[in-house]
N, C-alpha and C positions, 0 to 999 in steps of 0.2 A: 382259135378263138375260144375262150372261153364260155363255160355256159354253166346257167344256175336255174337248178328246175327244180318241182316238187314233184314225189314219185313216190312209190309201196302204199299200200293198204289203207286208204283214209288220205291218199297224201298229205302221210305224215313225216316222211324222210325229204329233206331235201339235200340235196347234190350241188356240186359241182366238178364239173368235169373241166378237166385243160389238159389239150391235145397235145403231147408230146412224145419226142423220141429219143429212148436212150443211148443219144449219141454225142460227144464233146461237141460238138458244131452247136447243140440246140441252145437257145435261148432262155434259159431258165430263169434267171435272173429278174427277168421282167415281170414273172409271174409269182412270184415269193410274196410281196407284199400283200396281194388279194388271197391268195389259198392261207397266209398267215391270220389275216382277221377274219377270214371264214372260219380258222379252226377257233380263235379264240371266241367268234361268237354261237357257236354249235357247243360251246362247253358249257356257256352260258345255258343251255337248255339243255342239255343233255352229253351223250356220247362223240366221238366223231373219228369214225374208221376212216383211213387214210391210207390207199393201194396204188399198186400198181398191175403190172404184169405177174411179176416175179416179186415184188417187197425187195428189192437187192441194191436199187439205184434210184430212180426216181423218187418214188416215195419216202426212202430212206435222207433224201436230199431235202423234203420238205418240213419233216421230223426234227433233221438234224437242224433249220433254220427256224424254227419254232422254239429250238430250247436254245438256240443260243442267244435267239432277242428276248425272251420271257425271263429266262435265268441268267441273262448277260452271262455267258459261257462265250467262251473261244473256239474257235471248230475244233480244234483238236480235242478240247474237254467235251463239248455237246456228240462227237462221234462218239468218242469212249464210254460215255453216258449209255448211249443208244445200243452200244456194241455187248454191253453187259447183257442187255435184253433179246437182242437177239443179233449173233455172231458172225451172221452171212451179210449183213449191210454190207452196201461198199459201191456208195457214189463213183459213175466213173468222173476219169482225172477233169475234164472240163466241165461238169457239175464243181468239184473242189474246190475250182480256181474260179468259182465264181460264189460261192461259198466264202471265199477268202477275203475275195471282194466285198462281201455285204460285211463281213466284219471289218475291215476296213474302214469303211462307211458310216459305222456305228450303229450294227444291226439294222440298218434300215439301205429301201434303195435311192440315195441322194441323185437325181439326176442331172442337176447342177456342181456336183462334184466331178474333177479331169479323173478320176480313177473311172468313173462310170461312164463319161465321154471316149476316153480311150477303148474303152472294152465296146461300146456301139462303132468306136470305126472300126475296130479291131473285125465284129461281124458283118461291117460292110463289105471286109477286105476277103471276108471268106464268102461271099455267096456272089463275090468276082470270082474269086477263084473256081467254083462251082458254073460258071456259064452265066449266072443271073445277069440278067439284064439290070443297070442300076441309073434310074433317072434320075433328076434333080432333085424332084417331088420328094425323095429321101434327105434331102442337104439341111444342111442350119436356115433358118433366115440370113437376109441379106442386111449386113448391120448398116447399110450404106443408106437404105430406105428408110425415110424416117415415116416413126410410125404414131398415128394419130391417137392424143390420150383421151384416154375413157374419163369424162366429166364424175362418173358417180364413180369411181375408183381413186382414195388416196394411197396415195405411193409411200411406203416405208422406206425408211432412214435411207436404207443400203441401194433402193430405187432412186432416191433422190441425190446419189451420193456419183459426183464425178468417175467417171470411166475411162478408162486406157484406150485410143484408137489406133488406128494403123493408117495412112492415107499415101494415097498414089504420089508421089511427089509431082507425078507431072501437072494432076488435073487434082488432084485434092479432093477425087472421092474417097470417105471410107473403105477398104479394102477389108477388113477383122478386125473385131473387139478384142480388146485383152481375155474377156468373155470365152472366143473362139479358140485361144492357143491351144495346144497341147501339150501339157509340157513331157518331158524326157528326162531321163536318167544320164547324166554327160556319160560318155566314152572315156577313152584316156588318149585323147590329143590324137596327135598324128602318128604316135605309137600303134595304132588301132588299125594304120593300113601300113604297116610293116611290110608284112605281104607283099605288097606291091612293091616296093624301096632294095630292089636290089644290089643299093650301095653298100660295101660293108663300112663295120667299123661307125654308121650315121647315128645320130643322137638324134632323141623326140622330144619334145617339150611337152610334158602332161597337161602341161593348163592354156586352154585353148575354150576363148569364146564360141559359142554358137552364129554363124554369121546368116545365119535364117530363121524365120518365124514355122513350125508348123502347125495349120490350123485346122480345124473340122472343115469336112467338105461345107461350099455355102454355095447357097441358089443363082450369085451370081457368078459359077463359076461354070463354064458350059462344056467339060471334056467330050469328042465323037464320040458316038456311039462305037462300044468297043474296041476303044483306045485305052492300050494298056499305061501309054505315057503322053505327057504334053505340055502344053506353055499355058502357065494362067496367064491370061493377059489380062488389064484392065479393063472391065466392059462400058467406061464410060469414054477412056480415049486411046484404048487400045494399046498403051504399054507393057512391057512384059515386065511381069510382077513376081514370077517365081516357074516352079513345076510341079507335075503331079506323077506320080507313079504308083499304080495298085498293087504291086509286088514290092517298094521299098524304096527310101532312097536313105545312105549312110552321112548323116547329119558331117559336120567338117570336124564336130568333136567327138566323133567315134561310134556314134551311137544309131545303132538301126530304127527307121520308123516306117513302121507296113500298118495299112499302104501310108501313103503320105502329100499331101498337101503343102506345100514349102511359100513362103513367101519371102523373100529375100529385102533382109533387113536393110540393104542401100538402096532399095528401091522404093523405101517408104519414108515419111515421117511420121513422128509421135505427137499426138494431140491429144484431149480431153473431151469426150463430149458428155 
């Protein structure tokens, strides 16, 4: 948790501290945008020293994401920048890749963007892997509930603007918004599980649709507790809508998604809502 306090002599320094560890698993990414206009507003008034433990990773990772939204820099130019000044920097690798991300993104953290979607299940998938207990309380909304509009709130273009659904073919609840999907990078066909094919001499065909949907975990999806795999079923009339797995499941066009959410395209239709 973050914290912003006034402190030294007169409190006339103020702070902010954010708890982190320099380890790839950490979260940083979340915290970039507040320590960014903390720093741009501390310059407004004055200095604004920026640490760590060591100055070698952390700090160095918050530095390097200040010059490259300020001076629209590349990470690789806002590192080298940073590295002239002092030589020991050197975010580790999953600071980088998160780094990469926000430029990506366009110097900023979009959380309605799939780059930023995939990298939050990406951290669901690891703090399974770590033991975490993971409840629902964490999932998407459930796009199936409809939800009641706010009288004093008008809704922009892109609010008012038709939506891709997903619905149970049996019972015609909602099941995912286009909103939810994830998208992925294709494989290369059935060439991808060669491996497995030990006919010789067999031909692949590289171009191979995706015959599933994967989407962000969503509220109404109710995996056991400490179930590593299982059946989404419908929770309105119980058909089986797809599978989940926290270790991965290998899409049919080659391509790995961990963990994964699958919703199985013959098992739905497409509508608008």
């Amino acid at each position: 948790m973050r914290v912003v306090e006034r402190t030294g002599e007169g409190l006339r320094v103020t702070r902010m501290a954010v708890p982190l560890k320099d380890t790839e698993e950490e979260n940083l990414l979340d915290h970039l945008e507040p320590c960014l206009d903390f720093i741009d507003e501390g310059r407004k008034a004055g200095n604004v020293l920026v640490h760590c433990f060591a100055g070698v990773s952390r700090s160095a990772t918050i530095i390097t994401a200040y010059l490259m939204r300020t001076e629209q820099k590349s990470l690789e130019e806002a590192l080298e920048s940073l590295k002239e000044i002092n030589e020991s920097v050197c975010p580790n690798d999953g600071f980088l890749d998160q780094l990469k991300l926000f430029e990506e993104m366009g110097f900023k953290v979009d959380t309605s963007s799939s780059l930023y979607r995939r990298f939050r299940l990406k951290l669901l998938g690891q703090s399974y892997k770590v033991g975490e207990k993971i409840g629902n309380h964490v999932f998407e909304d459930d796009p199936g509930v409809a939800r009641q509009p706010n009288p004093t709130q008008e809704l922009s273009g892109k609010e008012k603007a038709l939506k891709t659904a997903y619905r149970c073919k049996k019972c015609r609840r909602i099941a995912a918004a286009q909103d939810n999907v994830i998208g992925h990078t294709p494989g290369e066909g059935n060439s991808s599980f060669a491996w497995h094919d030990k006919r010789k001499g067999h031909t692949h065909n590289k171009e191979q649709d995706c015959s599933s949907l994967y989407v962000e975990p969503l509220k109404w999806m109710t995996p056991e507790d400490g179930a590593l795999e299982g059946k989404l079923s419908c929770i309105h009339c119980g058909a089986r809508l797809g599978y989940f797995n926290w270790s991965g499941i290998q899409c049919n066009c080659g391509s790995w998604i961990t963990p994964a959410f699958q919703i199985s395209k013959s098992k739905v239709d497409v509508s608008t809502i």
